[in-house]
C-alpha positions in Angstrom: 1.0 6.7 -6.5 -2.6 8.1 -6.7 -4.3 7.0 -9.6 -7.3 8.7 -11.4 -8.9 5.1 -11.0 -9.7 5.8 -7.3 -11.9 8.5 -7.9 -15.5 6.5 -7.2 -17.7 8.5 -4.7 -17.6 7.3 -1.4 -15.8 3.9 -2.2 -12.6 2.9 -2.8 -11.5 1.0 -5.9 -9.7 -1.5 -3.5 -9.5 -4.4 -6.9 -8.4 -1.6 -8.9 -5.9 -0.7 -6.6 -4.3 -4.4 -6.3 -4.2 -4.4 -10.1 -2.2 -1.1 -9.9 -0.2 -1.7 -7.1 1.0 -5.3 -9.0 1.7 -3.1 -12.2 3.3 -0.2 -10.3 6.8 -1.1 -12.1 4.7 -0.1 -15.4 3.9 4.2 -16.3 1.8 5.1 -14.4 -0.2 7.0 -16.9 -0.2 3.8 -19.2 -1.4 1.6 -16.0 -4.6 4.3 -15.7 -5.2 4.1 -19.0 -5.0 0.6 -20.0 -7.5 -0.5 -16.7 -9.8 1.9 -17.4 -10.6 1.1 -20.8 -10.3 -3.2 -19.9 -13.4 -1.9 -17.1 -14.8 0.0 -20.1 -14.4 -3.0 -22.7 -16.1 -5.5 -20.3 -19.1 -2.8 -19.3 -19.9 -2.0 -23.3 -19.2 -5.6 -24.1 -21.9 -6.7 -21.6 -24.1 -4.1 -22.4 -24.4 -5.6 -26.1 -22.9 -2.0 -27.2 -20.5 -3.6 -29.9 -18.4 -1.0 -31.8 -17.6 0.8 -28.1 -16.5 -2.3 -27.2 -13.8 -2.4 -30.0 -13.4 1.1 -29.7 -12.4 0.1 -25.8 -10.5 -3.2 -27.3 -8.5 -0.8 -29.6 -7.6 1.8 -27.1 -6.3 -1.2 -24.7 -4.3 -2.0 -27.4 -2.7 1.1 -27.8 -1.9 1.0 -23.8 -0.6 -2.5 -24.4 1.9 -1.2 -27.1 3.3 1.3 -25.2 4.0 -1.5 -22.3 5.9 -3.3 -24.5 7.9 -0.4 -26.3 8.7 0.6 -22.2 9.4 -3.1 -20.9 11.8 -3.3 -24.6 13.4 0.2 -24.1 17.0 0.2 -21.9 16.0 4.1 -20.9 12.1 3.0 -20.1 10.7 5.1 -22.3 7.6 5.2 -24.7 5.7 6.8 -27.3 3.7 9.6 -25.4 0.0 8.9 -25.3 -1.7 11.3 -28.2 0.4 10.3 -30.7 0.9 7.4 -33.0 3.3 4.7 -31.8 5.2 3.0 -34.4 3.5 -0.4 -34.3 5.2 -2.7 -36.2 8.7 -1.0 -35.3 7.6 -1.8 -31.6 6.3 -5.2 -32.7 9.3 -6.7 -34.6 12.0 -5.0 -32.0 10.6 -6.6 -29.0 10.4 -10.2 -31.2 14.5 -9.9 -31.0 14.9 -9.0 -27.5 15.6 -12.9 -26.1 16.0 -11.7 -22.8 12.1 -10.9 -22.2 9.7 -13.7 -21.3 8.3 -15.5 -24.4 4.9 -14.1 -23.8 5.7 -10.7 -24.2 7.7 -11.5 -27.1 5.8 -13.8 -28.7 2.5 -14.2 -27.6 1.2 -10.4 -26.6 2.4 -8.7 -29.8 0.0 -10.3 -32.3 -3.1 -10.6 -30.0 -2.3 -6.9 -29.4 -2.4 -6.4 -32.9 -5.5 -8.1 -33.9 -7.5 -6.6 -31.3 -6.3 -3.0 -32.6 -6.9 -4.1 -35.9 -10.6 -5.2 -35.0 -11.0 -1.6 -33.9 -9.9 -0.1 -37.0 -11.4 -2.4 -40.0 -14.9 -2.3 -37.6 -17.3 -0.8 -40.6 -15.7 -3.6 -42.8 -18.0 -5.3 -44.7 -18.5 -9.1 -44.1 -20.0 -11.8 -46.9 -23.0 -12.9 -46.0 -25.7 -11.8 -43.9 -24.9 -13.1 -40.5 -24.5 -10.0 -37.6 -20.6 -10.7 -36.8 -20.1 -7.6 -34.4 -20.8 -9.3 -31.6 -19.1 -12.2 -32.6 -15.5 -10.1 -33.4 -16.4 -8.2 -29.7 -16.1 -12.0 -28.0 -12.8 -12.5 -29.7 -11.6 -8.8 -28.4 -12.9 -9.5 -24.6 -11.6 -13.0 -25.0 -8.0 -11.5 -26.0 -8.2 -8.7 -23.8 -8.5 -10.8 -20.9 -5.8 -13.3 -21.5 -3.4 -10.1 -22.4 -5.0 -8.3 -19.1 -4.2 -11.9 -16.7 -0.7 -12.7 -18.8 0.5 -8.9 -17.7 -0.5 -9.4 -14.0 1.3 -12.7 -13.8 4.4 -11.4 -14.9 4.8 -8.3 -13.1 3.5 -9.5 -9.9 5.0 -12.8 -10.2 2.0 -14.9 -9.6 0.2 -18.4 -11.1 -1.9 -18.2 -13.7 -4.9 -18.9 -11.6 -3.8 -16.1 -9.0 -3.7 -13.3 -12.1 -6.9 -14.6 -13.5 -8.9 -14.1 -9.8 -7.4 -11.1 -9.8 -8.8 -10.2 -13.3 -12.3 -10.8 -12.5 -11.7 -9.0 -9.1 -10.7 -6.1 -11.5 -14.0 -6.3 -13.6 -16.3 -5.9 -10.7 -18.6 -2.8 -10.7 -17.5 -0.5 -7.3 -20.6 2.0 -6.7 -21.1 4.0 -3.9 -24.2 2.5 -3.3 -23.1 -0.7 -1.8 -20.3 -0.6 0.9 -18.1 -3.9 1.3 -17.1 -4.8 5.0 -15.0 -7.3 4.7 -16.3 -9.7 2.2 -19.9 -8.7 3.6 -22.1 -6.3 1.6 -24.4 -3.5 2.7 -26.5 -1.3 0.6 -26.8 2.0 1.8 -29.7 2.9 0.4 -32.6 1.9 3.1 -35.3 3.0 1.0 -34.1 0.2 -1.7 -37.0 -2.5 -1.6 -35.3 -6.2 -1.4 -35.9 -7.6 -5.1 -33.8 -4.2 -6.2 -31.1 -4.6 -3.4 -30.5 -8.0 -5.3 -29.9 -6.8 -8.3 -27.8 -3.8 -7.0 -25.2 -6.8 -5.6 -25.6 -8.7 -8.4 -24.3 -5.7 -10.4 -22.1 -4.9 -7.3 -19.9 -8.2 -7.9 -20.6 -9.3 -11.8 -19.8 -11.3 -13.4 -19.1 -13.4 -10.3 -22.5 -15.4 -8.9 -23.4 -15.0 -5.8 -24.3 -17.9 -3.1 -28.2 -17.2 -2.1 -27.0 -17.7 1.5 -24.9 -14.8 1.2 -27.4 -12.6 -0.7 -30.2 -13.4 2.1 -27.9 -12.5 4.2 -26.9 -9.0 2.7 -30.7 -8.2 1.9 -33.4 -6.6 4.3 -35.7 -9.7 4.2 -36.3 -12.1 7.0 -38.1 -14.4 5.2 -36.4 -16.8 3.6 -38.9 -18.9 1.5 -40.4 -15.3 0.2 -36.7 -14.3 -0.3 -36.0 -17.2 -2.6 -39.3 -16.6 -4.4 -37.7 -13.3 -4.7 -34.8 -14.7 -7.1 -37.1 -17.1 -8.6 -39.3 -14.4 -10.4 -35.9 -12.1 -10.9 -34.9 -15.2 -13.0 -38.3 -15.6 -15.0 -37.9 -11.8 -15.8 -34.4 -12.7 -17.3 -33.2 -10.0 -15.2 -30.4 -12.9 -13.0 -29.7 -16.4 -13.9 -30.8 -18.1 -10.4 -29.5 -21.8 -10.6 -28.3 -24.1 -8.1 -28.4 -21.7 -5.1 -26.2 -19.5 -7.5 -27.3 -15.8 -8.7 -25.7 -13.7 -11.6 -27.0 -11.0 -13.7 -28.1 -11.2 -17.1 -27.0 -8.9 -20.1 -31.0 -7.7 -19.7 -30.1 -7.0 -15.8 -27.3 -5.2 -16.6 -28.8 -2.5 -18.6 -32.2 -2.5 -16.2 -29.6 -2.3 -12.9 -27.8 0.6 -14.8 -31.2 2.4 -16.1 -33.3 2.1 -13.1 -31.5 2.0 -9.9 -29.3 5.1 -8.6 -26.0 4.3 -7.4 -25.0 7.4 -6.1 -25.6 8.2 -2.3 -26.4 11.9 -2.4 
């Protein structure tokens, strides 16, 4: 199987590809789909960008709904993607269908459905004058996530703690920029001064932190006290949380990283 989700200059989507290869029982045309809008979900979610979030929430939905109407059909097939799927036909057949695990029966259905529905009712109005979009895009990542780790620890068979490591492995930005050789990072950028070469791995491995042993390591600066002074005025610039010998980027980080630094190598 060679999925569209490998196509990332230079660098191969090795998390995406676990993901995939667990889920290679599943279409592969719903497998592409549903990934790339739970990467797209998380990136707009972060990003603050609200209503793509849903959109993203909705469209994983939609992949989610053709999974069950696959894993519920004897012949394994599914409402083509373009068209509308019959919902609650899906919905209330795969309820009756004992022989499927409970979660897919009763647990994945009506999250599905909710985070579809958040999607479609997004221009509602709400009483009162409190900004909820971002509070409805937390319940949609939230859900998303649990549907996302549930899936992988079915079809692959593993614990819950095994799918969910394999979930954040999934959300991890790949850019061409940074090569990974082995668990050890290398930008390939040399002309990338060493506050910017943080941020690039922070971006490389979010939302995972990263051990400022490893990161002095990775980065082109041999002196370690300026090197942690480095991180130090990254986190008073809200660009990474820096605490307790732990880095991560911020929301703000995110959309400097994406805005300032190219991650392309040509």
């Amino acid at each position: 199987m060679e999925p569209v989700l490998q196509k990332t200059l230079g660098n191969t989507r090795v998390n995406e590809m676990e993901a995939v290869n667990i889920l290679q029982n599943l279409p592969q045309e719903l497998v592409e789909n549903l990934i790339r809008e739970f990467n797209d979900l998380h990136k707009n979610y972060f990003l603050g960008k609200w209503d793509s979030s849903q959109l993203n929430g909705g469209r994983f939905g939609e992949a989610i709904l053709r999974i069950l109407e696959f894993k519920n059909s004897r012949t394994g097939i599914f409402t083509p993607v373009g068209t509308t799927a019959p919902r609650r036909q899906i919905v209330t057949q795969i309820l009756q269908n004992t022989v499927l695990d409970n979660s897919l029966r009763l647990y994945i259905p009506p999250l599905t459905e909710l985070v579809m529905d958040f999607r479609n009712d997004r221009n509602v109005a709400h009483l009162g004058s409190i900004e909820v979009n971002g509070m409805d895009s937390s319940f949609v990542i939230s859900a998303a996530n649990w549907i996302m780790a549930e899936l992988v620890r079915l079809e692959g068979q593993t614990t819950p703690r095994e799918a969910q490591q394999i979930i954040d492995k999934l959300i991890e930005r790949k850019i061409p920029l940074v090569e990974d050789y082995g668990g050890g990072l290398k930008i390939l950028n040399p002309n990338l001064v060493s506050k910017h070469q943080v941020l690039a791995y922070c971006y490389y491995k979010y939302p995972s932190t990263i051990n400022d042993n490893d990161l002095f390591l990775w980065v082109d600066e041999k002196n370690k006290t300026r090197f942690k002074n480095s991180l130090k005025e990254l986190d008073k610039d809200k660009l990474i949380d820096y605490h307790e010998g732990e880095s991560k980027l911020t929301r703000l980080g995110l959309k400097w990283v994406e805005k300032n630094i190219k991650f392309d190598l040509d």
